[in-house]
C-alpha positions, -999 to 999 in steps of 0.1 A, spaced: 502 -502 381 485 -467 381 501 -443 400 480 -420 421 481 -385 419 481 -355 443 460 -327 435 480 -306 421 463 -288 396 452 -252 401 419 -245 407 398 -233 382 364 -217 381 346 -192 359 356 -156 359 356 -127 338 394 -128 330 389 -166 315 358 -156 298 368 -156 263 348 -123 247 351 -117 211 315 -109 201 301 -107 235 321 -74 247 295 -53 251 274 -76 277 307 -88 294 310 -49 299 275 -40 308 279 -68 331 312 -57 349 293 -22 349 261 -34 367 285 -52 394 301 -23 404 272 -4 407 274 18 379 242 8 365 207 10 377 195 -21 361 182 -46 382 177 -77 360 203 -88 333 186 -113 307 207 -139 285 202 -162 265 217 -181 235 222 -218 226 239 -249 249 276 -243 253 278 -207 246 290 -195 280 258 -180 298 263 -203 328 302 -193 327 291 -157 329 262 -159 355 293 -177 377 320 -149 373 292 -126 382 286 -143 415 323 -150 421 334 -113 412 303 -102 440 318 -126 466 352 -111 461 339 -76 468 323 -92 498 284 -93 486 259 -118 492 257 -133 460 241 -170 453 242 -191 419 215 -218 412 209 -238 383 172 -247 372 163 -236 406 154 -204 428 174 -193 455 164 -168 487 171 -134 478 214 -120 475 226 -87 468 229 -105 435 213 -136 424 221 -154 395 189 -183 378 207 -204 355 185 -224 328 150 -203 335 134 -227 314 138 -257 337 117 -242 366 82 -254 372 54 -235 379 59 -230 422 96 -220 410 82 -195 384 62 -179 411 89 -178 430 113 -162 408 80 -140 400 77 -126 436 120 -125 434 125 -101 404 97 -78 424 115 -80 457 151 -69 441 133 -42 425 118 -26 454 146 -33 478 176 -33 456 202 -55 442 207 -74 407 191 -105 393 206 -124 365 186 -150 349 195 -173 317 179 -194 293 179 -210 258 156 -187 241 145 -147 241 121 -136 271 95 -132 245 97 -174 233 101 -189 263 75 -214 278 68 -195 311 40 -176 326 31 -148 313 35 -125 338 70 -139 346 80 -137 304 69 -98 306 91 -91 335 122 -110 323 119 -86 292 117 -55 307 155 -59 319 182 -55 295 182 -90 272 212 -100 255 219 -125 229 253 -151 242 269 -157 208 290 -190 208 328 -191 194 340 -196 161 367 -228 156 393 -198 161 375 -182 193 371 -220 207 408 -226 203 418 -195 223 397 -207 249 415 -237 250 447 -226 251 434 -201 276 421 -229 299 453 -249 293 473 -221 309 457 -221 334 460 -258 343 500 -251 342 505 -265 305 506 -254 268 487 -271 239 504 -277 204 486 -270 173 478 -306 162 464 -314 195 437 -284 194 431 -293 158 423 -330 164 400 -317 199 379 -297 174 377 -317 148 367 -354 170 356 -336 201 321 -323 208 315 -286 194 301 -276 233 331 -256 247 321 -269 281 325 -303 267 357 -295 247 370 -281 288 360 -310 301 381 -327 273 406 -307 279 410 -318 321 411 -356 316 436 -349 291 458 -331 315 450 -359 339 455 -389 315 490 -372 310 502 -365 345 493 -403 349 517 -412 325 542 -387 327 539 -375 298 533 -345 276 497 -338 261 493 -352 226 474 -365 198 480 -401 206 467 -396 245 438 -373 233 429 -400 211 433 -427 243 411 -402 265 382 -395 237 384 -432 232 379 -440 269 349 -408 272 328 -429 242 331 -463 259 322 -450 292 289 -433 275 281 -470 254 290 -488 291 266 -464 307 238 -468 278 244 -505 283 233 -506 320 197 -514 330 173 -487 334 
């Protein structure tokens, strides 16, 4: 019989202090800076591949607004009504009434104030927009998102482990990066049925339940690949 849990794990969301840097210092700084109104900027522009933390950092910018009381909105693939700050994750998923929109956006924070962060896969200059809305996007500072190293990844991890309330060994981060996916969102995601799986049991995280819980991840993908379309 499984026993049911109480939700006792701390809450965890994105924020500058569990953003793990290493060769993205200089935007997590020009970012902090632009927050707290030390920069006159009004559009921040990253981009870089899947997994390499550009949604993370779009959210602590929104979260760290909030907590000094702004109006700040997040949307994915989507454009919201005009914030103090306003954060466009995944540009390239808008369609062409969006791209207007976030066209006329960018112009309204311009004239009236305030800070628009937008994300994507690739540089202003490649991406599969308008025009007009490609030009503006690059006339904001741009910066590259460079993904973590095997090293960086596993700091991360332990990072993210702390924060759940519990410590990883050695031989259980080695076997996540080796058999998990290289995403660090999907190694997170790992990481919290792990945690999970283990409280279930009570027992401590290991190999043997990591193995259980990557094993039970790949047959729910095949179960779900399985069922008619």
């Amino acid at each position: 019989m499984t026993q049911l849990l109480l939700d006792i794990t701390p809450d965890w969301w994105p924020t500058f202090d569990n953003f793990v840097a290493c060769g993205n210092c200089e935007l997590l700084s020009v970012l902090q800076h632009a927050l707290a109104g030390e920069s006159r900027e009004r559009c921040i522009y990253v981009w870089g591949q899947s997994g390499s933390g550009k949604s993370h950092l779009l959210q602590a910018c929104v979260s760290a607004a909030q907590n000094a009381r702004h109006n700040a909105i997040y949307a994915q693939g989507r454009v919201p009504e005009q914030a103090d700050v306003v954060a466009v994750d995944d540009v390239e998923r808008l369609d062409d009434a969006a791209q207007i929109e976030l066209f006329n956006l960018y112009n309204q924070i311009r004239e009236s104030g305030g800070m628009l962060l937008v994300s994507g896969r690739q540089s202003p200059l490649h991406l599969d927009l308008r025009a007009d809305l490609r030009t503006r996007l690059g006339w904001g500072l741009v910066y590259q998102v460079h993904g973590l190293s095997d090293e960086e990844k596993a700091q991360a991890l332990a990072q993210h482990a702390q924060g759940r309330g519990f410590s990883l060994t050695h031989e259980v981060t080695h076997y996540l990066l080796r058999h998990g996916r290289r995403d660090l969102p999907s190694l997170l995601a790992v990481l919290d049925a792990l945690d999970e799986h283990s409280l279930r049991l009570h027992r401590a995280p290991s190999v043997p339940l990591l193995k259980e819980v990557l094993f039970n991840q790949q047959d729910s993908r095949l179960r779900g690949n399985d069922e008619p379309k």
